[in-house]
Backbone bond lengths (Angstrom), bond angles and torsions (degrees), N, CA, C in turn:
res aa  C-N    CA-C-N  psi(-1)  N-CA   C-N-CA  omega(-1)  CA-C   N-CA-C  phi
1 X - - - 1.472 - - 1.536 110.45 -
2 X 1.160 113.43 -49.16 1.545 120.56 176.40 1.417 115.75 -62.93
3 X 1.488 131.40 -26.82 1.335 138.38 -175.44 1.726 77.39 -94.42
4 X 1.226 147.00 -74.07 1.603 115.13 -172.27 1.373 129.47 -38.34
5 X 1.404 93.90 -43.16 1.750 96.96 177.33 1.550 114.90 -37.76
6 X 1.468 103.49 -44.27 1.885 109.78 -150.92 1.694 95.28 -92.10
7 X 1.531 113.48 -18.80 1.870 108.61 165.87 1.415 122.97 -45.01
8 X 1.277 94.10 -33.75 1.881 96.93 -169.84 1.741 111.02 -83.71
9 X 1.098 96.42 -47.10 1.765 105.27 146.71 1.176 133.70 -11.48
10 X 1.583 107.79 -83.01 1.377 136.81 -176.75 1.844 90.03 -50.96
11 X 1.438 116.25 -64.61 1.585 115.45 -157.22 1.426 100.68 -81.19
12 X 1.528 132.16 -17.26 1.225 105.64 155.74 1.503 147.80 -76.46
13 X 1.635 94.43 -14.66 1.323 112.97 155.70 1.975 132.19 -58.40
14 X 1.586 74.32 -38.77 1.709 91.31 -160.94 1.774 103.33 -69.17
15 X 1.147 119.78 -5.94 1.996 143.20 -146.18 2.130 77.16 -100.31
16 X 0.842 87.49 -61.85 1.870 88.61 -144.90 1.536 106.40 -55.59
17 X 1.736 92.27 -47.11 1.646 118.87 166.94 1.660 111.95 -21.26
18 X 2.008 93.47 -64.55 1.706 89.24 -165.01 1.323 93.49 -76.96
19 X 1.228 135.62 -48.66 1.748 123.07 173.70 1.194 135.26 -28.49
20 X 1.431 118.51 -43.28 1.687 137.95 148.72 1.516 110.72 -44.77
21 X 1.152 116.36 -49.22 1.199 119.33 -177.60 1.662 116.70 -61.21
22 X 0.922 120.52 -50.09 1.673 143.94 -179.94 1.336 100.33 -65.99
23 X 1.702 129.44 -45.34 1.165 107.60 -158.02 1.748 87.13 -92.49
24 X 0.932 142.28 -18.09 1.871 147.13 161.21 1.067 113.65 -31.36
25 X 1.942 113.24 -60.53 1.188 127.75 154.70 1.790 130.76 -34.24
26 X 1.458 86.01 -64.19 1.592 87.04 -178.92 1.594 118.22 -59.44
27 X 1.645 104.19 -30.16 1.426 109.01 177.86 1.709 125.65 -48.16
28 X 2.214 87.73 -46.59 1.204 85.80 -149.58 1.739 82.76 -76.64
29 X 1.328 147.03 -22.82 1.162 142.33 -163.28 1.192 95.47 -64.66
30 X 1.362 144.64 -55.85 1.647 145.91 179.24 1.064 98.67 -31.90
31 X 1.340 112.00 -64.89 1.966 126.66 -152.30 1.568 103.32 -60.66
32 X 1.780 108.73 -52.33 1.813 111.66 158.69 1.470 116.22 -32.61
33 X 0.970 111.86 -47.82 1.499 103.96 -151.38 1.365 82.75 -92.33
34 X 1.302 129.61 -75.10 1.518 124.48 -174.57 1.923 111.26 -23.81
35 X 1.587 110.50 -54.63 1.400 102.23 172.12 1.697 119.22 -46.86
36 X 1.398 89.58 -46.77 2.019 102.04 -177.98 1.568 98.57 -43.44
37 X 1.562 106.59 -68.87 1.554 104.20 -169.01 1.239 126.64 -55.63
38 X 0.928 126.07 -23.08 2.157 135.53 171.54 0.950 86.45 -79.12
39 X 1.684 141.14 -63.69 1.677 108.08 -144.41 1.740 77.95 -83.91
40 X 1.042 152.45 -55.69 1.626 125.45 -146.37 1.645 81.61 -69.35
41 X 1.038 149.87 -68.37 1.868 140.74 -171.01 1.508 107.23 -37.60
């Protein structure tokens, strides 16, 4: 029962993690391209 308890845990943790991750990504891809566009502007 106690090792179920801490399953739901683990995967609600593990959710935000890869979401954080993606939106980092998407950031830093903005920030790329935004750098690209000033220095080629």
């Amino acid at each position: 029962d106690i090792k179920r308890s801490h399953e739901p845990e683990k995967r609600r943790h593990e959710l935000p993690i890869a979401l954080i991750g993606v939106v980092i990504a998407g950031v830093v891809l903005i920030f790329l391209i935004f750098n690209f566009v000033f220095k080629g502007g």
